[in-house]
N, C-alpha and C positions, 0 to 999 in steps of 0.2 A: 301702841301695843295692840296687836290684833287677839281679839278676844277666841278661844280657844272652842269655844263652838259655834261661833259665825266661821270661823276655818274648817271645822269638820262638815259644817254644812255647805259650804261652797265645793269643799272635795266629794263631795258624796253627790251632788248635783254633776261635777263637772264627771262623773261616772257616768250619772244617768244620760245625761247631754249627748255623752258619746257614742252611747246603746241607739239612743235616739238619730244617730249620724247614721247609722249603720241602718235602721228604720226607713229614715227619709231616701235613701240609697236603693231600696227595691220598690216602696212605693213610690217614688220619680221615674224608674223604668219598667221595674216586670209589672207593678199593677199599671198602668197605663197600657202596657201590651197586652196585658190579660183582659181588660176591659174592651180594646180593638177588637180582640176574638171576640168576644159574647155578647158586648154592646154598642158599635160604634156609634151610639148615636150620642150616647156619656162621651164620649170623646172628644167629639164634633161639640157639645155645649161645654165644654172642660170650664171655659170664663166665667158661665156663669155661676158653675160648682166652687169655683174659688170666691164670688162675689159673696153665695151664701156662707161660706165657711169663716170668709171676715167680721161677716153681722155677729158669726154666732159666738165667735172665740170674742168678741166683744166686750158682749153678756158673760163670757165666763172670766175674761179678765176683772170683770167687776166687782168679783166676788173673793177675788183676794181680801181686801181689806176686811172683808167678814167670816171669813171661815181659812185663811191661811195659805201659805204653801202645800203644804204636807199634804195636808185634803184632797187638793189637787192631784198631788203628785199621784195621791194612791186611787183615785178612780179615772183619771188619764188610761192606765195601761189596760183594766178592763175593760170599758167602753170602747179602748181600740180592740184589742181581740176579739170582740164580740162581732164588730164592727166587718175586720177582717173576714171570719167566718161566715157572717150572712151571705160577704159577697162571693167568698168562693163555694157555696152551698144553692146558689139557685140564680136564676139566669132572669127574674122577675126584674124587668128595669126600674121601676119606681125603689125596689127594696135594694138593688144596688147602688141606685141612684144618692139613695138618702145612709147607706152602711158609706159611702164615699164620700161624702160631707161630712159626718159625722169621724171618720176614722183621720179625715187632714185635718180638720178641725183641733182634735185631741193631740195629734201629733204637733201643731202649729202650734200650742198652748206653750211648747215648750221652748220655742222659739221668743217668744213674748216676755216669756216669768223669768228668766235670767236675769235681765237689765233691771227689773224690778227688785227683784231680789238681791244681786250683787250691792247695788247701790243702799239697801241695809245693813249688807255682810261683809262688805271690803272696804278696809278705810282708802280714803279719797286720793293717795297717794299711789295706791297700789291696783287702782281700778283700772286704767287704760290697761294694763298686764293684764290683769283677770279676764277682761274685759275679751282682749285678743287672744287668750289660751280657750275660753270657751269655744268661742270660735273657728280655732284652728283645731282644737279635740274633734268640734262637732265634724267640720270639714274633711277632717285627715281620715275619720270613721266612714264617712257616708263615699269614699274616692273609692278606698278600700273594698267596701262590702260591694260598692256598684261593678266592679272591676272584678268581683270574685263570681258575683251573681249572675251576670250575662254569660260568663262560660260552664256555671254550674247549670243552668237553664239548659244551655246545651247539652251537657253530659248528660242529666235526667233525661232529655228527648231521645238520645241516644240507645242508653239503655229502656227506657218504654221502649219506643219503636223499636229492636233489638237490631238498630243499624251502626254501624262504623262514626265516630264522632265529627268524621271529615264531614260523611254524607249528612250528616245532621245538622251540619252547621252551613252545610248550603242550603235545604231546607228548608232551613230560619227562615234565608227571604225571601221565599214563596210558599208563603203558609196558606195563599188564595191557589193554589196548585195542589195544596196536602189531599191524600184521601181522608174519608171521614174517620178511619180505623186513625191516620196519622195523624190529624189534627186532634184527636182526643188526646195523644200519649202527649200533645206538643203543650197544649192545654193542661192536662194534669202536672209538665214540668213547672210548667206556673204557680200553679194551684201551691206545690211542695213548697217554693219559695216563699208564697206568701205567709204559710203557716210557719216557716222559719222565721219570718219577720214576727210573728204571733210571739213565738218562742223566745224570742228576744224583748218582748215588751213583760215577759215572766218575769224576767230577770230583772226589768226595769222598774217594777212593779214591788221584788223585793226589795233592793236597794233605796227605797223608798221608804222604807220602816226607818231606816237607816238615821231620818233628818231630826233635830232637835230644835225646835222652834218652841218660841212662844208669843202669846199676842202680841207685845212690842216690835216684834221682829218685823211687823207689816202694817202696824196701826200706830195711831198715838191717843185714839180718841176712846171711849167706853163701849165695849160691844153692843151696848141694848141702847145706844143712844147711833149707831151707826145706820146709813141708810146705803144699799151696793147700788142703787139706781141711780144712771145719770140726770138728775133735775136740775131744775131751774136753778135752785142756791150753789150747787156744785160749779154748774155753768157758767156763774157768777166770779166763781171763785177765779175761775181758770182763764178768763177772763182780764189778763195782764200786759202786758204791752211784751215781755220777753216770749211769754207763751201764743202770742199773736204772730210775735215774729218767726218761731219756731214752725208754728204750723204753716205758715206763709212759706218758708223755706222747703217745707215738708211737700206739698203741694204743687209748688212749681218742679221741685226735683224728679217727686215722681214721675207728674204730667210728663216730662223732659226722658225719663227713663222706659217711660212705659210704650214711647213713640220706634223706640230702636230695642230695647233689648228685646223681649218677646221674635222681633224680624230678622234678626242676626241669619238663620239660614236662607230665609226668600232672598234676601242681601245680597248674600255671596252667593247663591245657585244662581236666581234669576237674575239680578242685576247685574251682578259681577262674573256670573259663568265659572267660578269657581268648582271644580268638581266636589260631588258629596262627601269624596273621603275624606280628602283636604278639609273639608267641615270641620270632620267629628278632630283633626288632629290642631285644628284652630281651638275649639272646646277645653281640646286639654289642656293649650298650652296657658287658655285664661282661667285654668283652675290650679294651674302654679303659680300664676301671678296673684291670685286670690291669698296664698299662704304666702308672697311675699307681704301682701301688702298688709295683711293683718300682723304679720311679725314686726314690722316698721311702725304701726301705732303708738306702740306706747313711746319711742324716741321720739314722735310727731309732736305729742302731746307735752313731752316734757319741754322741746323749743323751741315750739310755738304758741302751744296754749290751746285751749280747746277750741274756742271759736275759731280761732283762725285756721288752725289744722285743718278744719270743716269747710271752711271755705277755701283757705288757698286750696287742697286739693280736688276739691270740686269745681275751682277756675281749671287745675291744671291738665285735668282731661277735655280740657275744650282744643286743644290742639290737635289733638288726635284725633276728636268727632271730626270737625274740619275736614282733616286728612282722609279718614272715612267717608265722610260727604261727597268729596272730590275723589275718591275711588277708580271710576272709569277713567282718571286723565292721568293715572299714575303708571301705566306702563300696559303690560297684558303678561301672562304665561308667570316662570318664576320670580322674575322679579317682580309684579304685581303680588303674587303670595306674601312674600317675604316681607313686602313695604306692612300687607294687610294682619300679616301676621304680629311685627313688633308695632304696629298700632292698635290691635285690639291688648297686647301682651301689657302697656305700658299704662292702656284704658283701664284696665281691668285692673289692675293693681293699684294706681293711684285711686281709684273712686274706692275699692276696697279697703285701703287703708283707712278711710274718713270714718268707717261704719262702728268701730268700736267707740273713738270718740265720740261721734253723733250720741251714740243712743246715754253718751255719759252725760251728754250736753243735756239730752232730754228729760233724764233723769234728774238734774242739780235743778232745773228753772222753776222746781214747784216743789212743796214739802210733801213728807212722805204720806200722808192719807190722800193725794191727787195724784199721787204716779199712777195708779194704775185707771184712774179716769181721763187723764193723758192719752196713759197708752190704747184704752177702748176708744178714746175720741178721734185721736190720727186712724183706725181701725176702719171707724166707718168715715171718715173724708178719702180713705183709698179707697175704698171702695166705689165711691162717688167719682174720685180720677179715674178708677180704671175704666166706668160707664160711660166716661165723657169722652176717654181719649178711646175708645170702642167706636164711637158715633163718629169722633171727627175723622177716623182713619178711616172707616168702614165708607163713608157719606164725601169726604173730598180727599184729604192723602193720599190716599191707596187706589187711587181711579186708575192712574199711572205706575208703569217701575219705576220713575222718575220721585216719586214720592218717599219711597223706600232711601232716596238718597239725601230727600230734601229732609226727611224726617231728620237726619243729623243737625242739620242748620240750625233747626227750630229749639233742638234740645239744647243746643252750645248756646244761644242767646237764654234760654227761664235758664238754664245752670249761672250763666253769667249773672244773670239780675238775683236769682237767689241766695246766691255767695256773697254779691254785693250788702244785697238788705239784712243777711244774718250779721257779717261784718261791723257794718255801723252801727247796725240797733243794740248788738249784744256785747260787742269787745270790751268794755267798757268795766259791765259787771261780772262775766262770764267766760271770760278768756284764761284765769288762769283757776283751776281747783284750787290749789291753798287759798289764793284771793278768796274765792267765792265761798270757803268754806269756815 
């Protein structure tokens, strides 16, 4: 029996989750564009804005187990408006610098406290579902608003500049061509979007009152006897042979992700001569494969079982890398499109299917006062991958375009061996939710 407000609070989350789709949706495009006009230099270090924003949402994952959801939830939305506003208020880069860590940071939060949270509020039956509707709400919001916002961007340029929305829309892509009267109006379309993002975290902000929590829901220990810091005894704790194996798996996968996804356009422009449109229609088609593959979860999990679901399908996009790998010997012109296109279509959906279970996986291997020192621990060992795989792309891969192709290789073999060692180490105890539970 699902208790009747661990439901009202997963519904009330899967709101905000959504508000928050539609968030990540201008801050992924129009604030990165807007930051190109006034700061390219934030742009140009984007990696390491994300490196600080993992340490920090870390620290704030931490503090679950001592102060709650709820808490969270309701200073998440101001910290980002505020956030927001600094940066489109002053052109000071250090002060944008630090309102743009601070503002993904808070937004990422939300990304994180789900699986946390579900896995108190959903019985264990019904998780892979919850698990892929947050996901596909979050998704289905952020496709939306991104699709709505780049031609609203437009139409405000339009009307500022008091031009025809044709001419504004060629413009666009010569904003190093605009007059200084025109790059203001182009700027200020910006500007209007992001305080629509503002205005949407109002809302998120309300519905936040909304949640009915109490200390069980995130603890099991006595609050004055709690400590949110990761130490030595906690360390201790986590310290398990399933959760070794996990972070092992965790580690080799990103390593392996972080080599090709990030280069998906240098890929296909430079290596593959792909034209840029063709790009962006590649993009889309793997952000349909992304709602397939999340919609396919929870049958994954029910026939296979978690662990395996986790790894068979992270074997099964090793075919595809391959096929990718080997790119330049697959034809040229539409037929090379079409090979490139249902091999990213088939990539992108099977490795996206694993992602709900994964994080269910992650969730079961430890009791509930270590999930969220789990989840700050993997937090900062990505961060540590993305440093490493920085140096070894920057320093030998990427000397060559030939790297850009070898990068597939590399990730098909750690995908291989990581799917391998989660398999063995963990089927055993952790394959199937009722077992484990």
């Amino acid at each position: 029996m699902w208790n009747q407000r661990y439901k009202h609070n997963v519904i009330i989350y899967l709101i905000i989750y959504g508000i928050l789709g539609g968030v990540t949706g201008i801050t992924n495009n129009e604030l990165l564009s807007y930051l190109q006009i006034i700061s390219p230099k934030i742009v140009a270090g984007i990696s390491m804005c994300y490196a600080a924003t993992s340490l920090v949402l870390a620290a704030l994952i931490l503090a679950v187990n001592k102060v709650g959801y709820k808490k969270l939830l309701l200073v998440a939305p101001p910290v980002t408006i505020i956030s927001i506003l600094v940066m489109t208020t002053t052109k000071n880069v250090p002060t944008v610098l630090a309102g743009y860590i601070v503002s993904q940071t808070f937004i990422s939060l939300y990304d994180v406290l789900y699986p946390i949270m579900f896995a108190s509020y959903v019985p264990s039956l019904k998780q892979s579902k919850l698990f892929s509707i947050a996901l596909i709400d979050n998704l289905a919001c952020q496709a939306l608003v991104t699709m709505i916002s780049g031609h609203l961007v437009v139409w405000l340029f339009s009307k500022l500049a008091n031009i025809k929305y044709s001419l504004a829309s060629y413009w666009s892509g010569y904003q190093d061509k605009m007059s200084i009267k025109m790059l203001a109006s182009y700027t200020l379309s910006y500007r209007i979007i992001l305080w629509i993002a503002a205005c949407m975290m109002v809302v998120a902000f309300a519905f936040s009152f909304l949640m009915k929590e109490k200390p069980s829901d995130y603890r099991s220990v006595n609050v004055n006897g709690y400590k949110t810091k990761l130490n030595l005894s906690k360390l201790k704790r986590l310290m398990t042979k399933p959760v070794l194996v996990f972070i092992s798996f965790t580690i080799l996968i990103n390593f392996g992700a972080s080599l090709v996804t990030p280069y998906i356009p240098i890929y296909l422009n430079n290596y593959l001569h792909i034209p840029r449109g063709m790009t962006a229609n590649i993009n889309t088609v793997q952000t349909a494969a992304m709602f397939i593959g999340y919609f396919s979860a929870p049958w994954l999990e029910k026939k296979f079982g978690t662990v395996v679901s986790v790894g068979a399908t992270t074997i099964a996009c090793i075919p595809m890398m391959i096929m990718l790998g080997i790119g330049n010997r697959l034809g040229t012109g539409l037929f090379l499109v079409i090979t490139i296109i249902v091999a990213y279509f088939f990539r992108s959906g099977v490795a996206n299917s694993a992602i709900p279970i994964q994080n269910i996986l992650q969730m079961s291997i430890v009791d509930k006062d270590l999930r969220t020192d789990l989840t700050a621990l993997i937090q900062i060992i990505s961060v540590a991958v993305s440093l490493i795989t920085g140096l070894f792309t920057e320093m030998y891969l990427f000397k060559t375009l030939q790297g850009y192709a070898t990068a597939y290789y590399i990730a098909s073999v750690l995908y291989l061996v990581g799917s391998l060692v989660l398999m063995i180490f963990l089927y055993k105890q952790f394959n199937r939710r009722e077992e484990q539970s």
